[in-house]
C-alpha positions as CSV (number, residue, x, y, z in Angstrom):
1,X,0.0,0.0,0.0
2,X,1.3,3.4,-0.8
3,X,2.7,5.6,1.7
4,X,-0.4,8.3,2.7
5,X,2.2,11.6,1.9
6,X,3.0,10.4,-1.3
7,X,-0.7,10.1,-2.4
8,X,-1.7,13.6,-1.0
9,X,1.5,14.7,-2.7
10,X,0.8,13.4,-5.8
11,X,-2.9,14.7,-5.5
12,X,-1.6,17.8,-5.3
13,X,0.3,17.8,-8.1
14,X,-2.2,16.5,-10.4
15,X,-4.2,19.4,-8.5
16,X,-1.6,22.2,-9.5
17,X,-1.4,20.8,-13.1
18,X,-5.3,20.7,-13.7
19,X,-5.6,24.4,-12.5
20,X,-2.1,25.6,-14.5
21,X,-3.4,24.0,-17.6
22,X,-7.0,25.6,-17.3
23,X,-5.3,29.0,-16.4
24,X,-2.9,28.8,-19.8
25,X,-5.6,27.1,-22.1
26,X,-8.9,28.4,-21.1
27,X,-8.6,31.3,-19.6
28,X,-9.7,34.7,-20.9
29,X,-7.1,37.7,-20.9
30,X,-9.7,40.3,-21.7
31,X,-12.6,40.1,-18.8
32,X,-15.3,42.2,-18.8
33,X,-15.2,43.7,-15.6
34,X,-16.7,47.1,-15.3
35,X,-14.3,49.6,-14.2
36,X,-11.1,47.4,-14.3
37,X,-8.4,48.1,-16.4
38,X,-4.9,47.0,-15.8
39,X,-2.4,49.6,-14.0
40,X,0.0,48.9,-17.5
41,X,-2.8,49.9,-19.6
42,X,-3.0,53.1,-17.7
43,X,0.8,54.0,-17.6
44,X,1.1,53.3,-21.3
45,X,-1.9,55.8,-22.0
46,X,-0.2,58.5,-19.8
47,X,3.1,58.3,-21.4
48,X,2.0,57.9,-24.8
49,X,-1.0,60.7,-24.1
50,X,-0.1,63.6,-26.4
51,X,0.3,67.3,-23.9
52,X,-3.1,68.7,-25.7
53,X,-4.2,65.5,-23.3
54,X,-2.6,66.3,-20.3
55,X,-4.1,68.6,-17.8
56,X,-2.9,72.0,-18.6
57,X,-1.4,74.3,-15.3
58,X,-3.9,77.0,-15.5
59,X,-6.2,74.5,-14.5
60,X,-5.0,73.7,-11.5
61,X,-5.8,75.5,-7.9
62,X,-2.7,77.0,-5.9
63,X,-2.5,76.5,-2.5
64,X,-2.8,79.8,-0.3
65,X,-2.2,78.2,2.9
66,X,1.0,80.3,5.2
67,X,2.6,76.6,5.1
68,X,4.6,77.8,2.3
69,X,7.2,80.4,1.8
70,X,6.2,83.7,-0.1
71,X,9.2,82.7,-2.8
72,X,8.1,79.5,-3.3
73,X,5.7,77.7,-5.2
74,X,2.6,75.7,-3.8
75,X,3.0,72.4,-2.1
76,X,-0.4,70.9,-3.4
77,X,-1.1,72.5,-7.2
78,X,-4.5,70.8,-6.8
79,X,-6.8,70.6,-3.7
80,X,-8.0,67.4,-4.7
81,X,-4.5,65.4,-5.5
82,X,-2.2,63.9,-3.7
83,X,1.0,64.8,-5.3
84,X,5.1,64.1,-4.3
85,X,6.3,66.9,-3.2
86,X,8.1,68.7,-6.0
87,X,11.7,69.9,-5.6
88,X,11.5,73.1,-5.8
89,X,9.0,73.8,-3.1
90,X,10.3,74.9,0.5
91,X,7.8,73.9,2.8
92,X,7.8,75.5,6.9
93,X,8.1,73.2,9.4
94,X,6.3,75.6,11.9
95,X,3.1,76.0,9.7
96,X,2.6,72.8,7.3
97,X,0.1,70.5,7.4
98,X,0.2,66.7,8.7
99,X,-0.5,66.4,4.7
100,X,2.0,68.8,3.4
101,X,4.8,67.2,5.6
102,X,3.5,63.6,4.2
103,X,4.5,64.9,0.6
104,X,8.0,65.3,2.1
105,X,10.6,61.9,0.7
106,X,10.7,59.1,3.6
107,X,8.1,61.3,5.7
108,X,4.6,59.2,6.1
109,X,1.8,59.6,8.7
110,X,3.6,58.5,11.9
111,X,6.6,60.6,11.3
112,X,4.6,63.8,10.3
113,X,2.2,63.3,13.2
114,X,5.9,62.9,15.2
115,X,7.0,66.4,14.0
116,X,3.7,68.2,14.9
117,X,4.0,66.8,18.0
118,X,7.3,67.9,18.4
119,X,6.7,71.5,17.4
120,X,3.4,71.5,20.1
121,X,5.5,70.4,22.9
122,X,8.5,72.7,22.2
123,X,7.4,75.7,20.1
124,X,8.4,76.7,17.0
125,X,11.8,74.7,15.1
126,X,14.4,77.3,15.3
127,X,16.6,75.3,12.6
128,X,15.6,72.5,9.9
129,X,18.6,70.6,11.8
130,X,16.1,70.5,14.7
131,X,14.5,67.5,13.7
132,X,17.0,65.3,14.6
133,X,15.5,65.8,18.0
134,X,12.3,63.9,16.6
135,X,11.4,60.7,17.2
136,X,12.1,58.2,13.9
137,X,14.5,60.9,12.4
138,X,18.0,60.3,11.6
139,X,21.0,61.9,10.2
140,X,20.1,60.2,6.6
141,X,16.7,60.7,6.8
142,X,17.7,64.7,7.6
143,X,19.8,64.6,4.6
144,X,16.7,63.6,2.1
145,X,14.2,65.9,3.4
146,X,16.8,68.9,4.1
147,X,16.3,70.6,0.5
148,X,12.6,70.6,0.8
149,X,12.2,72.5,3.8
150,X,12.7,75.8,5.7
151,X,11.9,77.5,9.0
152,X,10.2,80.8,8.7
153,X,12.4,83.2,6.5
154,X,15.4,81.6,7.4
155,X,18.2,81.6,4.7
156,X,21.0,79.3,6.3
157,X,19.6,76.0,7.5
């Protein structure tokens, strides 16, 4: 009598080749689902989309909020979007948003709550080099976000 793991095992197998071979042979690469479309479909249509396609910039809502510096460009073009944080903004550390310091490079939800925090409990930063005195940031994680932000009208960080 065979030995009981080599009949599961084989059952298996025969298991995994039934459902391989109805996966390759019968199924159908085009589904009608409503709404679905694969996320390659929709990065090939954005590269290949010609700029009269594109949203244009005059479309697009600044934001007013004192988060940014007067010299500066918005952090968020559009209310409604959730954009990286482009590289030529300089955001304030003593007025941004939990959202605004999100769009900041290695800075999610825990860390941005962390800096607001911070900035409750000891006042305004006095240099961007402060944050090394929050919780979760480093030396390296100083250096990324560094370029992207400013305290006040402060000219040497």
């Amino acid at each position: 009598m065979p030995n009981a793991k080599a009949v599961f095992a084989a059952g298996l197998l025969t298991i995994g080749a039934a459902l391989l071979a109805y996966s390759i042979f019968f199924s159908d690469s085009d589904q009608d689902v409503p709404g679905w479309e694969p996320v390659n479909k929709r990065i090939e249509k954005a590269i290949t989309a010609s700029p009269s396609e594109q949203p244009s910039a005059s479309s697009q809502r600044p934001d007013t909020s004192p988060a940014t510096t007067q010299a500066t460009q918005p952090v968020n073009p559009a209310a409604d979007s959730h954009m990286p944080f482009p590289a030529s903004t300089l955001l304030d550390l003593n007025t941004a948003r939990q959202s605004q310091l999100e769009d900041l490079p290695g800075i999610g939800a825990s860390k941005a709550k962390a800096i607001i925090a911070f900035r409750e409990q000891n006042g305004a930063f006095k240099s961007v080099k402060q944050l090394l005195e929050v919780k979760g940031i480093g030396p390296k994680m100083l250096e990324k976000i560094e370029p992207h932000v400013t305290v006040g009208s402060q000219t040497d960080r």
